[in-house]
C-alpha positions as CSV (number, residue, x, y, z in Angstrom):
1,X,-37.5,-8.7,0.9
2,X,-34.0,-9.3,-0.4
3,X,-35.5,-11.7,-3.0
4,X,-38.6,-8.6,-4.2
5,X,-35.7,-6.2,-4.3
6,X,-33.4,-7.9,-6.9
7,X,-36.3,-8.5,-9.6
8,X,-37.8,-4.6,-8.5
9,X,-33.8,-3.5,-9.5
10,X,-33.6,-5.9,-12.4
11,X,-36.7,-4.3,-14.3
12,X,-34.6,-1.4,-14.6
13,X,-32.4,-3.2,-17.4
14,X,-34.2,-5.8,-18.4
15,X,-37.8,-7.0,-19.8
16,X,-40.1,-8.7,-17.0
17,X,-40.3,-11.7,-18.1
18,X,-36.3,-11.5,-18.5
19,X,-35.7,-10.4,-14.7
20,X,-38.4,-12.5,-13.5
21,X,-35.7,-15.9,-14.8
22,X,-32.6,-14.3,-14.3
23,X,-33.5,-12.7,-10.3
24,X,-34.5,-16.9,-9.8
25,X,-31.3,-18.2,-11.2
26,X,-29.0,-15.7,-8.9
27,X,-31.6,-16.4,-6.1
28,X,-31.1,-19.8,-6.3
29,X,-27.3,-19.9,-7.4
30,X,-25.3,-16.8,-6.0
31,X,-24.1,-18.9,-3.5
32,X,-22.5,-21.4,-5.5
33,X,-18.9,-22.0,-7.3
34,X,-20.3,-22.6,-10.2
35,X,-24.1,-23.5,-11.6
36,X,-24.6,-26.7,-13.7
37,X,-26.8,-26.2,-17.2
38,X,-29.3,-28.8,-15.8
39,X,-30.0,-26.8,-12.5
40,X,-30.9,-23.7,-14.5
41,X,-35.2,-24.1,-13.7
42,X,-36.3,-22.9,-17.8
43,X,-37.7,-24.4,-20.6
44,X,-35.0,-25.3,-22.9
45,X,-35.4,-22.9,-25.4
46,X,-35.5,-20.1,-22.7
47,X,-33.0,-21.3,-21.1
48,X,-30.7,-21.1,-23.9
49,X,-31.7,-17.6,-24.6
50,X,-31.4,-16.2,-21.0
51,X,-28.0,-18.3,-20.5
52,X,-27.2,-16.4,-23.9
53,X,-28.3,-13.0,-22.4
54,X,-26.8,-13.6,-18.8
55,X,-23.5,-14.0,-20.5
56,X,-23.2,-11.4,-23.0
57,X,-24.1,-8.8,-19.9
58,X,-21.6,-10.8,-18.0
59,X,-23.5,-11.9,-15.1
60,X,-23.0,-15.7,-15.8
61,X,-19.6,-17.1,-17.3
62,X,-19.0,-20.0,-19.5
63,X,-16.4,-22.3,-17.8
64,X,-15.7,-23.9,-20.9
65,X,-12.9,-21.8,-22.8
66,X,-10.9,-21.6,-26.2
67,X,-7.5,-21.6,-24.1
68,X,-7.4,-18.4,-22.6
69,X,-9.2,-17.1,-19.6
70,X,-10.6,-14.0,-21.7
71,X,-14.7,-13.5,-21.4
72,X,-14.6,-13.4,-25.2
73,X,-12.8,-16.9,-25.4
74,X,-15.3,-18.4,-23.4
75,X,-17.5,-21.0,-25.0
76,X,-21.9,-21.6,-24.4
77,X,-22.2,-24.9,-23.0
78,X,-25.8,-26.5,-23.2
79,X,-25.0,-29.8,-22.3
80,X,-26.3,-30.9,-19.5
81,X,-23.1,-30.8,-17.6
82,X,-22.3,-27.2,-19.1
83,X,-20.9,-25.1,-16.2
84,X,-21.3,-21.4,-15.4
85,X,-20.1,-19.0,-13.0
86,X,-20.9,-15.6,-11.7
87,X,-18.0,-13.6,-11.8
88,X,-17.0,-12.1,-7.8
89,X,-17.7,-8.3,-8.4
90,X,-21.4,-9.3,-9.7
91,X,-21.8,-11.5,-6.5
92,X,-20.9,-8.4,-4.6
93,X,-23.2,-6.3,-6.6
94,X,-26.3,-8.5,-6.1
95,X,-25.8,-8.4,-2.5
96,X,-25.8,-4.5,-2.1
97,X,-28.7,-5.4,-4.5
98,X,-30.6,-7.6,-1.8
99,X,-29.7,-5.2,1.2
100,X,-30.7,-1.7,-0.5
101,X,-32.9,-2.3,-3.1
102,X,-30.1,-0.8,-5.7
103,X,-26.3,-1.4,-7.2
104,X,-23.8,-0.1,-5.2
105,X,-20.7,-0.5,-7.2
106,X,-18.6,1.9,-4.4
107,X,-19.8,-1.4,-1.7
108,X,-19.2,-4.0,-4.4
109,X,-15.9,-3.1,-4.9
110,X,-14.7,-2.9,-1.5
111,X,-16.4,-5.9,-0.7
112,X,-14.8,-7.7,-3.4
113,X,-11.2,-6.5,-3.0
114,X,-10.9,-8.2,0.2
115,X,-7.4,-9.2,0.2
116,X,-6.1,-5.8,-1.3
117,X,-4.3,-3.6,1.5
118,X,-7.2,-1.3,2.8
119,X,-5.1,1.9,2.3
120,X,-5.1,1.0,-1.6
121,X,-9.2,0.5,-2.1
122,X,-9.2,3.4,-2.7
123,X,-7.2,4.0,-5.4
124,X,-8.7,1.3,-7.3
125,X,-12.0,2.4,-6.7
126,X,-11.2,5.7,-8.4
127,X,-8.9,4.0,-11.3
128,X,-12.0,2.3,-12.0
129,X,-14.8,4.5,-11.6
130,X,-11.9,7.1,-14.3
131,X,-11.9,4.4,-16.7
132,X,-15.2,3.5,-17.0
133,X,-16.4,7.3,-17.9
134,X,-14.0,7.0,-20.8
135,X,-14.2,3.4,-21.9
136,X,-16.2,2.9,-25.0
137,X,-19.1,0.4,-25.4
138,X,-17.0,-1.1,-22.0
139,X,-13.6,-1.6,-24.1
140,X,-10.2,0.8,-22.9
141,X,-6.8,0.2,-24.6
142,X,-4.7,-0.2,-21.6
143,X,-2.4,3.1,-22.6
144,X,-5.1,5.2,-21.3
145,X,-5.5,3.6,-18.5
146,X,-1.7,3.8,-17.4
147,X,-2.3,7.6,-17.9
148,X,-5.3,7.3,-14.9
149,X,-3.1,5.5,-12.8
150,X,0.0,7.7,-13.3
151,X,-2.6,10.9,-11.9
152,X,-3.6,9.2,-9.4
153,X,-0.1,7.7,-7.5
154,X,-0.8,4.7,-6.4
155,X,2.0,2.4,-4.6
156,X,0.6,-0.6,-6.1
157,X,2.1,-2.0,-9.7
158,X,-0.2,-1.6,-12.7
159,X,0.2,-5.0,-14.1
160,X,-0.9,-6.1,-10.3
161,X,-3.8,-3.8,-10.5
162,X,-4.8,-5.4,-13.9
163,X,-4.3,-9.0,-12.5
164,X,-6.7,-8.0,-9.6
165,X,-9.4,-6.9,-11.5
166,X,-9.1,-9.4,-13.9
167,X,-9.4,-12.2,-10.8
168,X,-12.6,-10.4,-9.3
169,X,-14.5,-10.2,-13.0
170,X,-14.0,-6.5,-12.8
171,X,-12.6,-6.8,-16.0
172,X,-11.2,-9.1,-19.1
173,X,-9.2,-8.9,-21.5
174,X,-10.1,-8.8,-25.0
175,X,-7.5,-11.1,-27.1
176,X,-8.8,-10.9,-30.4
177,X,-9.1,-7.1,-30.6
178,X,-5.8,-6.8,-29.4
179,X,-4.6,-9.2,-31.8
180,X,-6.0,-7.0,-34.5
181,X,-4.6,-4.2,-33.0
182,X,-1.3,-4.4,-31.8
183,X,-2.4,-2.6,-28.5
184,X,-4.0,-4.2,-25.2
185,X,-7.6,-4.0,-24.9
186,X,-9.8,-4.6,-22.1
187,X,-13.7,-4.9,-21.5
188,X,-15.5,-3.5,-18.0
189,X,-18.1,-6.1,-17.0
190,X,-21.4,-4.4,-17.8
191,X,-23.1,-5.1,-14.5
192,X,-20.7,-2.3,-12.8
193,X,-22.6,0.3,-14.9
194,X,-25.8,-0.4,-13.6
195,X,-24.8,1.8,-10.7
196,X,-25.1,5.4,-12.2
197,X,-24.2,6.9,-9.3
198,X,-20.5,5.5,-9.2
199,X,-20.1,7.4,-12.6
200,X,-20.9,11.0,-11.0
């Protein structure tokens, strides 16, 4: 059942054919650290393509980096050896996936901030769910989101709430843009928007 209601969900973002490969590769890899290139069932040229597609919606993540641990610094790897990995928060997500038959980014989260003091979840919760109804394309200069977290009092520090986020692939940042800038930026993973009810 669990297995019929991931690719069911899936079709709701994504071409058949396109949820049909990437419901098999989180069926057959959620479980693991990380996912070799060579145990990714595809022909090559699909599998390069849905590898491709898997991380720009940030469901898989390159191991392989520039230097820094930014999504955007991350680097494909098609050798056979390349490594992947699915970021915590999407785990979570395909799980509420599996039991209900949709997202449930309000189960995700608590599920993924395990080791945050239970009194605080919700506080993050609601940072999030504030940012991501005003983060464009998924990017939020970090000013605004000290202006959320100043409303909303929480008795954790902002810099730890970032760090947390960051750790449970909630969120990265974006080094080049705030190179460019002068200002910190940071991207949302995209899969935390496939719950449309968590934006209401």
């Amino acid at each position: 059942m669990g297995k019929n209601n991931l690719f069911n969900a899936l079709l709701n973002w994504f071409p058949k054919s396109d949820a049909f490969f990437l419901a098999r590769i989180l069926d057959n890899h959620l479980h693991k650290e990380t996912i070799c290139y060579h145990e990714i069932e595809a022909a090559e040229r699909q599998k390069k393509d849905l590898i491709l597609m898997a991380f720009e919606e940030r469901i898989m993540i390159p191991v392989k980096s520039r230097g820094s641990s930014a999504w955007e610094d991350r680097i494909l790897d098609f050798a056979n050896e390349g490594r992947y990995f699915i970021p915590p928060v999407v785990k979570a997500i395909v799980n509420t996936i599996y039991d209900i038959g949709k997202p449930s980014c309000d189960t995700a989260v608590r599920t993924t901030l395990t080791n945050v003091n239970q009194e605080d979840i919700g506080g993050f919760i609601q940072l999030l769910q504030t940012i991501m109804k005003h983060a464009g394309n998924y990017t939020f200069e970090t000013g605004l989101l000290k202006i959320f977290f100043n409303e909303i009092s929480m008795d954790s520090d902002l810099h730890d709430v970032i760090d947390i986020f960051v750790f449970f692939g909630i969120m990265s940042p974006c080094v080049q843009r705030s190179l460019m800038t002068g200002l910190s930026w940071y991207e949302i993973n995209s899969t935390l928007y496939w719950d449309k009810a968590f934006l209401l």
